[in-house]
Backbone as ProteinMPNN parsed JSONL, in Angstrom:
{"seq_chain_A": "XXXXXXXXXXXXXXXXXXXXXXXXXXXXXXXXXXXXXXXXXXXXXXXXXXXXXXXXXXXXXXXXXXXXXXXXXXXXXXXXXXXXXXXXXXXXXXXXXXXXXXXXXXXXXXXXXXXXXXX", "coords_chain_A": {"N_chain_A": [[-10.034, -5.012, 10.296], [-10.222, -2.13, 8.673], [-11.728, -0.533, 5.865], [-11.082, 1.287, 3.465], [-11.717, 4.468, 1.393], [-9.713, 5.596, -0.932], [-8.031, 8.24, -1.356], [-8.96, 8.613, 1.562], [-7.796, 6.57, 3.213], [-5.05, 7.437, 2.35], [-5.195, 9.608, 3.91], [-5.152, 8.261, 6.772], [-3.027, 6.852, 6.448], [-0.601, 9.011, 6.625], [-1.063, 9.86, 9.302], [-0.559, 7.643, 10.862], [1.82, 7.524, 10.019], [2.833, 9.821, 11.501], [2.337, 8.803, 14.13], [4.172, 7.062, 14.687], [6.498, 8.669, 14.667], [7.51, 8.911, 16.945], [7.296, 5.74, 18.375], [7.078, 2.739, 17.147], [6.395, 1.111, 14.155], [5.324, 1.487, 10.886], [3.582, -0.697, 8.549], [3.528, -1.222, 5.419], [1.494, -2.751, 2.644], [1.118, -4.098, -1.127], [-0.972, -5.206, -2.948], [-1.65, -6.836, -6.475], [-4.874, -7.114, -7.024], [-6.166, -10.316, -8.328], [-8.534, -12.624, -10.962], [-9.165, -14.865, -8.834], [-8.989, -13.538, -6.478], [-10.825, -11.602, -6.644], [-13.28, -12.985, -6.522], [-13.106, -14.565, -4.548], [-13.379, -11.678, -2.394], [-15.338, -11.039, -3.031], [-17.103, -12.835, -2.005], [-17.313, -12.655, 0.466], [-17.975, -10.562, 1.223], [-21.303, -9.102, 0.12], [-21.591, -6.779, -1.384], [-19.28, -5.748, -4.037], [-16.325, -3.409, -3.449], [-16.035, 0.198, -4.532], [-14.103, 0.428, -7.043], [-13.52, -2.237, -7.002], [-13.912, -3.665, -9.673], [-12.752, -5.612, -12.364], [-11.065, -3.923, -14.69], [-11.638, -4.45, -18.788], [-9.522, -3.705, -21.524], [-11.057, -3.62, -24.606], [-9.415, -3.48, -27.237], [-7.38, -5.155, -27.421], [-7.886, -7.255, -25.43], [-7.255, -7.254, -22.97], [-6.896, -7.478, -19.103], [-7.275, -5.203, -16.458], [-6.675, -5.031, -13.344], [-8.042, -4.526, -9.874], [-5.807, -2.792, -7.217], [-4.933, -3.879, -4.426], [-4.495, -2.311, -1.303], [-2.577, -2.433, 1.941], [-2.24, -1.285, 5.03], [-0.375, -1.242, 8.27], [-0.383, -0.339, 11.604], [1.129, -1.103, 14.616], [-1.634, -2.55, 16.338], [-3.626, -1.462, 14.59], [-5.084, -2.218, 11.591], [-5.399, -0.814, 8.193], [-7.064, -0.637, 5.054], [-7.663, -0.949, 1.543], [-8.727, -0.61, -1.857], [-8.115, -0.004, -4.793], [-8.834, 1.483, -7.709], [-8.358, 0.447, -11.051], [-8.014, 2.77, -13.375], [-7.569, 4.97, -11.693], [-5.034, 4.748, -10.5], [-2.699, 6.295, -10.604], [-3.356, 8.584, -9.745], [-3.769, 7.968, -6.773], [-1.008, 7.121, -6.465], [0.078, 9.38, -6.678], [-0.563, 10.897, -4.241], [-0.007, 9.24, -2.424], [2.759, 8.938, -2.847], [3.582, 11.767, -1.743], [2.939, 11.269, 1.161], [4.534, 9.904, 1.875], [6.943, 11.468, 0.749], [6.878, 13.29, 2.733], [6.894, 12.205, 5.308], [9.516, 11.346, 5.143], [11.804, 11.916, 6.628], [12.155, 10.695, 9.322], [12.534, 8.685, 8.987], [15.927, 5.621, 9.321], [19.432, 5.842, 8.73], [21.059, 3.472, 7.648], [23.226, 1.421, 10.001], [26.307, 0.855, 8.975], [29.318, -1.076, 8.84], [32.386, -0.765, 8.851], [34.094, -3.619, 7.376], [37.114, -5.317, 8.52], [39.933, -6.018, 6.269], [41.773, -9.105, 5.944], [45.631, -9.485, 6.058], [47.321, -11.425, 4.181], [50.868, -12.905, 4.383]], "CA_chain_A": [[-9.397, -4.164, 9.303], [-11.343, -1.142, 8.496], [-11.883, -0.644, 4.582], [-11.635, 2.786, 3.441], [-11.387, 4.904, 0.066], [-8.121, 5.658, -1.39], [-8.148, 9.296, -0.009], [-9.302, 8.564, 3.292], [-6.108, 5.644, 3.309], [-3.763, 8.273, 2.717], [-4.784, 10.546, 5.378], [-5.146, 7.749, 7.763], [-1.385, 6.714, 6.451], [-0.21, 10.262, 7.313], [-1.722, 10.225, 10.861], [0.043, 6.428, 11.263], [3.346, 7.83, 10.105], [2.908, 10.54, 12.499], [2.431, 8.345, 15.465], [5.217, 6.059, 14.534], [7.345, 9.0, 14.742], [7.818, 8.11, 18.747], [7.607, 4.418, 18.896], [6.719, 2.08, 16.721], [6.926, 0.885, 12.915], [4.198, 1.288, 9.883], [4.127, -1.35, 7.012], [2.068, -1.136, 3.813], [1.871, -3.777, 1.315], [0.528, -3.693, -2.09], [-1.272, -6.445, -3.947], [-2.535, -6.71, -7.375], [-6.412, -8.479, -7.226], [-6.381, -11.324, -9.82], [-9.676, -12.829, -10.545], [-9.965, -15.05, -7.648], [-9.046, -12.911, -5.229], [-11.892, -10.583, -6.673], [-14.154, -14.01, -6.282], [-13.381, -14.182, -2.714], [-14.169, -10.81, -2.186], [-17.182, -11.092, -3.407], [-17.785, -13.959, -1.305], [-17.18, -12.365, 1.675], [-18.529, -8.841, 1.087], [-21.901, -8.903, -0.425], [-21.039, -6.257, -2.461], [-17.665, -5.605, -3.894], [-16.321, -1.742, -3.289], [-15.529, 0.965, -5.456], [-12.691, 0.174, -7.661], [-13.382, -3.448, -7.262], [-14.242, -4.669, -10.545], [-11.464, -5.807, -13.183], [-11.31, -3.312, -16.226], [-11.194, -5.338, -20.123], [-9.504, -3.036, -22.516], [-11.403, -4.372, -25.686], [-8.292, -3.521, -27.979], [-6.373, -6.734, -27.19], [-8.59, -8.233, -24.239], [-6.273, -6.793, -22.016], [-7.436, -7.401, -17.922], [-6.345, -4.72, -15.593], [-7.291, -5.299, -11.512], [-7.473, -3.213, -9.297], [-4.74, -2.859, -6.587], [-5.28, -3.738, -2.828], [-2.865, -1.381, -0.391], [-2.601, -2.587, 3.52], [-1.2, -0.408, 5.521], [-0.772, -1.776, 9.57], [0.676, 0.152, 12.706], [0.992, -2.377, 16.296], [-2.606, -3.433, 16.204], [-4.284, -1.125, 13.982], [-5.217, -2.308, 10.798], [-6.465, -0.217, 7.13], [-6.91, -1.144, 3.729], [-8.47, 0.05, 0.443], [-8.956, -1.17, -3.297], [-7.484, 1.121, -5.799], [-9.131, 1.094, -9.575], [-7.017, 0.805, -12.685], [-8.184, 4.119, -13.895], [-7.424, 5.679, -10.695], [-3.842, 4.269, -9.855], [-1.57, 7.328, -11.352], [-4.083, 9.651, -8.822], [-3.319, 7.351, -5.758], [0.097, 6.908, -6.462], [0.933, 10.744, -6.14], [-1.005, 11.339, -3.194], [0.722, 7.864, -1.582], [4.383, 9.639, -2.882], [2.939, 13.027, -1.34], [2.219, 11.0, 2.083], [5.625, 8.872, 1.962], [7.647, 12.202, 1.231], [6.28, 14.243, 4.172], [7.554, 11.257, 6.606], [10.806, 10.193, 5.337], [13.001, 12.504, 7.726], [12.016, 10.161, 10.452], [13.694, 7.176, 7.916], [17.479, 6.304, 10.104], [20.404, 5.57, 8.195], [21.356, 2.008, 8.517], [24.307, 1.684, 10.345], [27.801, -0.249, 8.236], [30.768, -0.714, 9.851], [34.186, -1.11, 7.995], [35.238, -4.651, 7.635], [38.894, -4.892, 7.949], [40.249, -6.96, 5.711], [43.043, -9.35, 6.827], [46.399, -9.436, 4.579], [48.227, -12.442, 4.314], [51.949, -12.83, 4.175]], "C_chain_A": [[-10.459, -3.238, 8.73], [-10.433, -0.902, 6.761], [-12.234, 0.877, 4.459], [-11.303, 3.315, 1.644], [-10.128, 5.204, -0.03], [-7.739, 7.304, -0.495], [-8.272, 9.428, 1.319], [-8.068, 7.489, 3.646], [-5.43, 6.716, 3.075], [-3.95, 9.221, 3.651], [-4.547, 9.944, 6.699], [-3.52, 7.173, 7.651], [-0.798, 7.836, 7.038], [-0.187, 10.02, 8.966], [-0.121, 8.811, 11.145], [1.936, 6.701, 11.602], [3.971, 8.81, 11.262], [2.842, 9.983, 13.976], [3.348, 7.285, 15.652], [6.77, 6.769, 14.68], [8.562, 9.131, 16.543], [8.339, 6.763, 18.924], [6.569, 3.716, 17.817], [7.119, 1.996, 15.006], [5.453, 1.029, 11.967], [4.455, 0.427, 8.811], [2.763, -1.449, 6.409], [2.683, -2.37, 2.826], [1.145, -3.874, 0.344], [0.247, -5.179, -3.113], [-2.213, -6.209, -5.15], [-3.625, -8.091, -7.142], [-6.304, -9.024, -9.097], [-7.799, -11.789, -9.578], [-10.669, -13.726, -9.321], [-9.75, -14.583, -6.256], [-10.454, -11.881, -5.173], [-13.205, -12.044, -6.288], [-14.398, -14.217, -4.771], [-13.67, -12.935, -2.055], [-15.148, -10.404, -1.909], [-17.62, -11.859, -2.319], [-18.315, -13.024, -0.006], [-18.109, -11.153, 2.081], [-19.955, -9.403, -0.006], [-21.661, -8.173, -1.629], [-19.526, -5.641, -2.99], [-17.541, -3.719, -3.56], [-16.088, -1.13, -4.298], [-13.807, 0.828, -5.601], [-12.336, -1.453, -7.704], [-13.173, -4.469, -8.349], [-12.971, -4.391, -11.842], [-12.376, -5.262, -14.12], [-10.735, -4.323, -17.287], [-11.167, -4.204, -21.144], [-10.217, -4.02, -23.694], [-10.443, -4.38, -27.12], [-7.681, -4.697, -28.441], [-6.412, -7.277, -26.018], [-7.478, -8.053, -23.216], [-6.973, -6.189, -20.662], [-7.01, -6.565, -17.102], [-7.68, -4.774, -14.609], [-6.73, -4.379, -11.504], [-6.257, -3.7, -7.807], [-5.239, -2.833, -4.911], [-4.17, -3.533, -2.189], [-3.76, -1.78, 0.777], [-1.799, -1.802, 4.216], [-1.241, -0.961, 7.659], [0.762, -1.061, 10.886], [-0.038, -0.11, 13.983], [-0.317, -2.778, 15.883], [-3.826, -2.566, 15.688], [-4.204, -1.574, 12.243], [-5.708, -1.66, 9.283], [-6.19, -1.079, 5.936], [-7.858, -0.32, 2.852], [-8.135, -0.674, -0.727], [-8.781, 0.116, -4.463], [-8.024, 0.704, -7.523], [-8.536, 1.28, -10.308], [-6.869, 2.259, -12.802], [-7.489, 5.053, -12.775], [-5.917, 5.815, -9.608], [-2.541, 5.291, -9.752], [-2.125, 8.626, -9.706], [-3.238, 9.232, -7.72], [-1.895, 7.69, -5.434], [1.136, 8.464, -5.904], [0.617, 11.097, -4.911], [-0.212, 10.203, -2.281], [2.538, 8.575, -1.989], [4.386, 10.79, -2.05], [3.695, 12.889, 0.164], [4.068, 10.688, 2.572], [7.07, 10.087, 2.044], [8.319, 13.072, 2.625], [7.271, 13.347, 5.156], [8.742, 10.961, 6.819], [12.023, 10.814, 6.172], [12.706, 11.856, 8.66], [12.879, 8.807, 10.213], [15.573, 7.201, 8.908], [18.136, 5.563, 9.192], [21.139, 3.937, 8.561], [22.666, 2.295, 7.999], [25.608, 0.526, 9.364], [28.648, 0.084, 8.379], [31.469, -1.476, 8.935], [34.42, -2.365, 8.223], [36.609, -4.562, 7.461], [39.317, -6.072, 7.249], [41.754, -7.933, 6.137], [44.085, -9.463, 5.742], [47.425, -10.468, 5.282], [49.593, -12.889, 3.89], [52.707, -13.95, 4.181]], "O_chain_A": [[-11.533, -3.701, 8.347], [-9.241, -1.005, 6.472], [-13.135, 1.529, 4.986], [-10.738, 2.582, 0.832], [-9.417, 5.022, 0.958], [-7.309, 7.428, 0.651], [-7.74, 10.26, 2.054], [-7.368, 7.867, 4.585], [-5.051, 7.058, 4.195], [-2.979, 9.702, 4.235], [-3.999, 10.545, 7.623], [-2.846, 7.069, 8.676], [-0.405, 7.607, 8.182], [0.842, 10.049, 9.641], [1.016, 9.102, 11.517], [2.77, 6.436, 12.469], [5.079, 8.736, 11.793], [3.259, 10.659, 14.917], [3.34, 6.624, 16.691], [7.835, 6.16, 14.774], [9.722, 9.33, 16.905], [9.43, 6.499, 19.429], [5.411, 4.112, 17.682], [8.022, 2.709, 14.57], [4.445, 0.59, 12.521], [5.437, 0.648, 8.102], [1.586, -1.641, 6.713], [3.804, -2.722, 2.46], [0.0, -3.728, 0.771], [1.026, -5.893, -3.744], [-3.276, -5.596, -5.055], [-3.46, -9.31, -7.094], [-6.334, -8.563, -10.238], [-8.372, -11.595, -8.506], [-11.841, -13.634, -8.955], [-10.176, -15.059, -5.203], [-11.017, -11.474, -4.156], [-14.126, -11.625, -5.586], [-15.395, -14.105, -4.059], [-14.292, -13.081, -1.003], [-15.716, -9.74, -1.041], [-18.599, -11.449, -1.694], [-19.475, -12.801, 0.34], [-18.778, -10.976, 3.099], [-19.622, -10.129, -0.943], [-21.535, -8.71, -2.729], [-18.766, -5.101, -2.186], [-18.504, -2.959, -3.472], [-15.865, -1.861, -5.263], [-12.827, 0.985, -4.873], [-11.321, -1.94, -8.201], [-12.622, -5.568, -8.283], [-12.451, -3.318, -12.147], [-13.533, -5.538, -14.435], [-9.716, -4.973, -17.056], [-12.186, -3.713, -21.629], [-9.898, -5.209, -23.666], [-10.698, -5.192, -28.01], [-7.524, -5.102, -29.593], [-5.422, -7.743, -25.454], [-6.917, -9.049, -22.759], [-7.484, -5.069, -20.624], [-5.972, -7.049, -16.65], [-8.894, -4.666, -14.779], [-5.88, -3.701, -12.081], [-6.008, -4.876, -7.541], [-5.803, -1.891, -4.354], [-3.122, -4.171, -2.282], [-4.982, -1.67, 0.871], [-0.61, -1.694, 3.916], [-2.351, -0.945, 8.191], [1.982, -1.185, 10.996], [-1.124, 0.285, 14.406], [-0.251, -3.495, 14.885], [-4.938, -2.781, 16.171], [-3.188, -1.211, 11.65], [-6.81, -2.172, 9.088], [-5.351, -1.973, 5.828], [-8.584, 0.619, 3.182], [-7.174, -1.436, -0.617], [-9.589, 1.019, -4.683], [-7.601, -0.188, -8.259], [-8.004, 2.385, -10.411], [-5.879, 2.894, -12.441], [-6.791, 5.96, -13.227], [-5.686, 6.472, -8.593], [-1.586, 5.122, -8.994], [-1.382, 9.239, -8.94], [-2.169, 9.806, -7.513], [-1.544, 8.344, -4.452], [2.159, 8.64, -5.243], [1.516, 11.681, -4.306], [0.195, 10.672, -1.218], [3.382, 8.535, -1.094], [5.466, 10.86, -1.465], [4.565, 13.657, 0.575], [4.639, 11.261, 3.5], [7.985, 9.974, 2.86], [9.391, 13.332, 3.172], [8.285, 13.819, 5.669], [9.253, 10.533, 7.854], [13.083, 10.205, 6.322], [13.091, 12.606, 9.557], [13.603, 8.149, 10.961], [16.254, 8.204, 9.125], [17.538, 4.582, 8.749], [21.6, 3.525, 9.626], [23.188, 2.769, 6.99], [25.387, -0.684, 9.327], [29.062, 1.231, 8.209], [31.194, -2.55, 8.399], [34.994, -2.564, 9.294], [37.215, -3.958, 6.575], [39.004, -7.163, 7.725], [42.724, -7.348, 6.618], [43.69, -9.54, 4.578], [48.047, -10.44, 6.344], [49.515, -13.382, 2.765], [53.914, -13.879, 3.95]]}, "name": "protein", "num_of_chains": 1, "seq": "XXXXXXXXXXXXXXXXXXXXXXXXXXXXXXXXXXXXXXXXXXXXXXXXXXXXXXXXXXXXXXXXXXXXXXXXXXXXXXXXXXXXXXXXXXXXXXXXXXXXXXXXXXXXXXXXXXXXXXX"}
């Protein structure tokens, strides 16, 4: 799974959606990091990435993580770590990305039940 910045994930989403428009499917999934997911992180990764580390409003000790987006099409894998501060940014450029594509979206099909009437 290749680890990339939030920018560089949405262009590589773009591209994905674009080659899915032939054959195949893209799925993204979105997790908020709690603190031991940021612990294993760490573990794993020497150092954590940008946008890794949980913001503490000092107001009312209020924790915000940051947000890990997967995005995976057939046997390519991305991902990226999204910072509190930075989530409103993301989010438009990820609506931006998601607009562009959705004429490829098909109409799921529902067929008329008939109902039976009893006499």
């Amino acid at each position: 799974m290749r680890e990339l910045d939030p920018l560089a994930f949405t262009v590589e989403l773009g591209q994905f959606y674009e080659k899915s428009k032939t054959t195949g499917n893209v799925s993204v999934t979105m997790k908020r990091m709690t603190a031991t997911r940021l612990i294993k992180a760490s573990k794993v990764k020497k150092e954590m990435p940008k946008g890794g580390d949980a913001v503490v409003n000092n107001d009312n000790q209020d924790i915000q993580y940051p947000c890990l987006v997967r995005a995976t099409f057939k046997n390519q894998k991305i991902s990226t770590i999204v910072a509190p501060e930075d989530i409103t940014k993301f989010q438009n450029a990820y609506s931006t990305v998601i607009r562009a594509y959705m004429d490829t979206l098909k109409k799921k099909d529902r067929s008329k039940k008939v109902k039976k009437t009893s006499k």
